[in-house]
N, C-alpha and C positions, 0 to 999 in steps of 0.2 A: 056383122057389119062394123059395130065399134071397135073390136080389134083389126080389122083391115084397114078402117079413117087411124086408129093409131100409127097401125104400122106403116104407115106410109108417111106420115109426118114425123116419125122416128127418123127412117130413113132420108129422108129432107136435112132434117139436123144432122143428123149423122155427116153427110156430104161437106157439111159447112164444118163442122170440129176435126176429120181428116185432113183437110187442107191444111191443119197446125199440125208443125211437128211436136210429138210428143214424148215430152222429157220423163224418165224414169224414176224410180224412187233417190232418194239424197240417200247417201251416205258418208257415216262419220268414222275412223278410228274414237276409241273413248281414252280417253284418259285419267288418271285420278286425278280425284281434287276438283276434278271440272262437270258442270252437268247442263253449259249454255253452248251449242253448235251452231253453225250458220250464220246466214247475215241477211240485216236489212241494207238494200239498196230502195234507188228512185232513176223509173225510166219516164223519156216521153211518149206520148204513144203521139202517132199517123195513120192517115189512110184509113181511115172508119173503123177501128180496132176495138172492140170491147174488152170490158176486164173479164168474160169469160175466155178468151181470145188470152189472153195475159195469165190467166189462172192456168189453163192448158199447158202453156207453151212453160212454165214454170212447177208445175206439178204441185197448185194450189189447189183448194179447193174453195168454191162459190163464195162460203162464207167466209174466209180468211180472207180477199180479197176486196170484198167489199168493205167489211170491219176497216182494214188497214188502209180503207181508201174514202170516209165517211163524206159526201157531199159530192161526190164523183158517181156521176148515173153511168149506171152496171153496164148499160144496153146502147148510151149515145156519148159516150164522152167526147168534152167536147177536144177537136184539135190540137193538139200539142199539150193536152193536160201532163203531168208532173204525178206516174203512178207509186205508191209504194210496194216494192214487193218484198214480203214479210216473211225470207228463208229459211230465219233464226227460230232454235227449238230450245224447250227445256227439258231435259229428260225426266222421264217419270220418277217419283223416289219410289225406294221398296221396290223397285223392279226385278225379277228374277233373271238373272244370270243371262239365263237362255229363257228366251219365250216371246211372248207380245202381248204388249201393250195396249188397249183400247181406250182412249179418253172421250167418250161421249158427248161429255162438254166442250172441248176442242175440236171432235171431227176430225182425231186423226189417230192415225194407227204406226208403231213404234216397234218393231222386233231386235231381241237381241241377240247374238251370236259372241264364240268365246272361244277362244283358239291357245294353243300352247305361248306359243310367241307373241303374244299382244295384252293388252284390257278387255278386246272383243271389238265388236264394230254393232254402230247401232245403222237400221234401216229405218226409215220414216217416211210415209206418206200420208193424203189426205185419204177422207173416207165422206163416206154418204150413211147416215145415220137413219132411225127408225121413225115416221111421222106421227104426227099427233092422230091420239088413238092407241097408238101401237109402242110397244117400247121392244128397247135391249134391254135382258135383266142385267144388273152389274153384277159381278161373281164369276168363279174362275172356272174354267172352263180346257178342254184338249178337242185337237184335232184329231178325227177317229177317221179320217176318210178324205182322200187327195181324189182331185176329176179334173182329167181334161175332157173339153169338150161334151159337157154337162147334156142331159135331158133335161129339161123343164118343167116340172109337172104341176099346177096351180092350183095350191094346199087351197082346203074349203074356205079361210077366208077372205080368200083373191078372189075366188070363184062365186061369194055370192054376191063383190061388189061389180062382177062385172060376168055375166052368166054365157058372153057369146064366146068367153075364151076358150081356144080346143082344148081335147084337152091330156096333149103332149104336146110341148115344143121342141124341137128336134135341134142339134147344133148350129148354127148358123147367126147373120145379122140380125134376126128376128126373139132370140132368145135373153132373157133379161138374167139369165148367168156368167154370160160373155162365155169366152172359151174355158176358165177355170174357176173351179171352188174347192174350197177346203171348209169339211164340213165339223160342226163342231158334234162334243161328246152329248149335247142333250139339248132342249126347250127347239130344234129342227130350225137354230142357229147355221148362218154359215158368211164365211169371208169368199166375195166371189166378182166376177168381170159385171160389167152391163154394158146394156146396147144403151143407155142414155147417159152420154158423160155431165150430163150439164146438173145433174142429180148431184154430182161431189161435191161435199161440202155444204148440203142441204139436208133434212132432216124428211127423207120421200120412200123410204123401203119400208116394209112389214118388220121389221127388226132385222134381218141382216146386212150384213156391211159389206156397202160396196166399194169396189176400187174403178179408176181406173184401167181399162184393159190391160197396159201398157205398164201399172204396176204389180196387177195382181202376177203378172208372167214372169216379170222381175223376180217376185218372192214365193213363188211354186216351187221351183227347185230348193231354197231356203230352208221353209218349212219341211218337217217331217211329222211322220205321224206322231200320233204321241206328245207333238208339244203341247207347252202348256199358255194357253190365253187368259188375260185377265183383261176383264171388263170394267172399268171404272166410267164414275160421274166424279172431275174431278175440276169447276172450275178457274180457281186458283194454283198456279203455279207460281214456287221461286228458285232460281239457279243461282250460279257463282262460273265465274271466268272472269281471270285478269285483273283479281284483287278488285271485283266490280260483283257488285248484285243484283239478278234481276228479275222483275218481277211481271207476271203474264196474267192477265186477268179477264177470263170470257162469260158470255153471258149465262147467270144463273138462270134459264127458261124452263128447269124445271122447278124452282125454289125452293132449294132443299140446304142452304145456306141460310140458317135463320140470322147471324152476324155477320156481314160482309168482313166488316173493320177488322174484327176479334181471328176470323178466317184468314185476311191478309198481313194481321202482325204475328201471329201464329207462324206463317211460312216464310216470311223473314227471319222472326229468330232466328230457326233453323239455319239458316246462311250466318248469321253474327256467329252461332253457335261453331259452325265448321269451320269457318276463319280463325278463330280461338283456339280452336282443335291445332289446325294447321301451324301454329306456327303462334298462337297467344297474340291476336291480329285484332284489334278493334275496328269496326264500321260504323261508319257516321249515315244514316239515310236521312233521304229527303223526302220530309210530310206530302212537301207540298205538290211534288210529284207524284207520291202514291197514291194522293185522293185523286189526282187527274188521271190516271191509271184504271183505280176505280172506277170512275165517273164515265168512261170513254168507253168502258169494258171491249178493246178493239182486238184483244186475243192475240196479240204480240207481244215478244218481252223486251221488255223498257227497264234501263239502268235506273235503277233507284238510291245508288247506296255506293260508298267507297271505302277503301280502307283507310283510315286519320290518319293525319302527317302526310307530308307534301312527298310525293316520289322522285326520283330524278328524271329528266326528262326523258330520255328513251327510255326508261320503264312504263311510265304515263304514255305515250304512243304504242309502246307493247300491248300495254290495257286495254288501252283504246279501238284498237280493232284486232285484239285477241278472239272475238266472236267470229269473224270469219276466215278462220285458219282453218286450214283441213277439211275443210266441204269438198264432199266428188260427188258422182251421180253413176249408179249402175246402169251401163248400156246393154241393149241384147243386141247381138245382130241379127 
């Protein structure tokens, strides 16, 4: 009976998140030198619109948009409120070549690809993370197994919290694998669809990471077996674009950052330090920005920092919204 009251208020929501169209994973060319993609923009929203309505249609998830919208209720905004949507990525450092990315802390998931003729291209979407209770271990990890159109089957500890589930789920809107998984090499990990999108960007799975439907299909074909994933808790991030630094800082919930401060001028250096590389480039940051940064923990990145000395003006508008050059979005038909 409680899987029946479930599945029918699944299906209820469900109703309401297809009437969005839903946008597919972003994609970047990379570039050297650079590790900031995408951009922040500001819409108004109408007509009864929530920001999970907004997070859908933009291929955010739950918590990114709440974060980057603090005092803006999720579920009633009011009329013509002024949303932010928070496009802009940092790419992971130490990332391998070819493979993907899992930032725990972030709630979001990163693949790389690498081709003769380019830097590679990076793919990124949100993700739905593991709830309290339960975790993702961090550590690396391979796909040993592609599915479409999954079975179901509901490992013992789903089963003792909820004993009237059958027990096969079969493919279909009723199945919390969606149509695709890719399963990982060990701990009965896997990257896979769900029947509940409003889960993205929330921390609501036994440890696997879910996608949206609409991205997981995007990156099915992507993936091969044999890649390799890596699992991180990582929630300080800093990048570089446009002779600008920037700096992403999300919530520590699991507390595994004993120094915030020490954690976030640590991963600046790193930017002074590349800048210097590049080209013997000094950066000036600003304090008083990073501790607001800190303080907000809103898991966007935010310019912190410049290179000294004055630039000429079209170079300084070059900087300036160098972050949203070269954004596209993979469509399926």
């Amino acid at each position: 009976m409680h899987y029946f009251i479930r599945t029918c208020i699944s299906c209820a929501l469900l109703l309401l998140f297809f009437t969005v169209p839903a946008m597919a994973v972003s994609v970047f060319r990379l570039e050297p030198g650079r590790t900031v993609y995408g951009s922040l923009r500001q819409v108004r929203i109408f007509s009864n619109t929530t920001l999970l309505d907004i997070a859908r249609e933009n291929d955010l998830g739950f918590n990114q948009i709440t974060a980057a919208n603090p005092g803006v209720d999720p579920w009633v905004p009011h009329d013509g409120a002024l949303v932010t949507i928070p496009g802009a990525v940092i790419v992971p450092d130490n990332h391998p070549p070819e493979g993907i990315v899992i930032n725990l802390a972030e709630m979001r998931l990163y693949l790389f690809t690498s081709s003769d003729d380019s830097n590679g291209r990076l793919y990124t979407c949100p993700v739905g993370t593991a709830r309290t209770g339960f975790s993702t271990r961090p550590g690396i990890y391979t796909i040993y197994q592609k599915k479409k159109d999954p079975v179901w089957v509901p490992p013992p500890s789903v089963r003792r919290e909820d004993p009237d589930l059958p027990q096969r789920v079969p493919p279909g809107p009723d199945n919390p694998l969606g149509h695709y998984v890719l399963r990982f090499s060990r701990e009965s990990y896997g990257i896979h669809g769900t029947n509940r999108p409003w889960g993205i960007g929330r921390r609501v799975s036994h440890g696997c990471i879910r996608l949206y439907n609409s991205d997981i299909e995007a990156l099915f074909d992507l993936v091969d077996v044999g890649t390799v994933v890596v699992v991180r808790y990582a929630p300080v991030k800093a990048g570089i674009a446009g002779n600008r630094c920037w700096l992403q800082v999300c919530e520590d919930y699991q507390r595994k950052v004993p120094d915030m401060m020490a954690e976030v001028l640590a991963r600046l250096s790193r930017c002074k330090e590349e800048f210097y590389r590049q080209g013997g480039l000094d950066i000036k940051f600003d304090m008083t920005r990073i501790r607001r940064v800190m303080q907000e923990e809103r898991c966007i990145p935010v310019e912190v920092g410049a290179v000294s000395g004055s630039m000429p003006e079209a170079d300084a508008r070059e900087a300036a919204s160098s972050v949203e050059n070269d954004e596209r979005r993979l469509h399926l038909e």
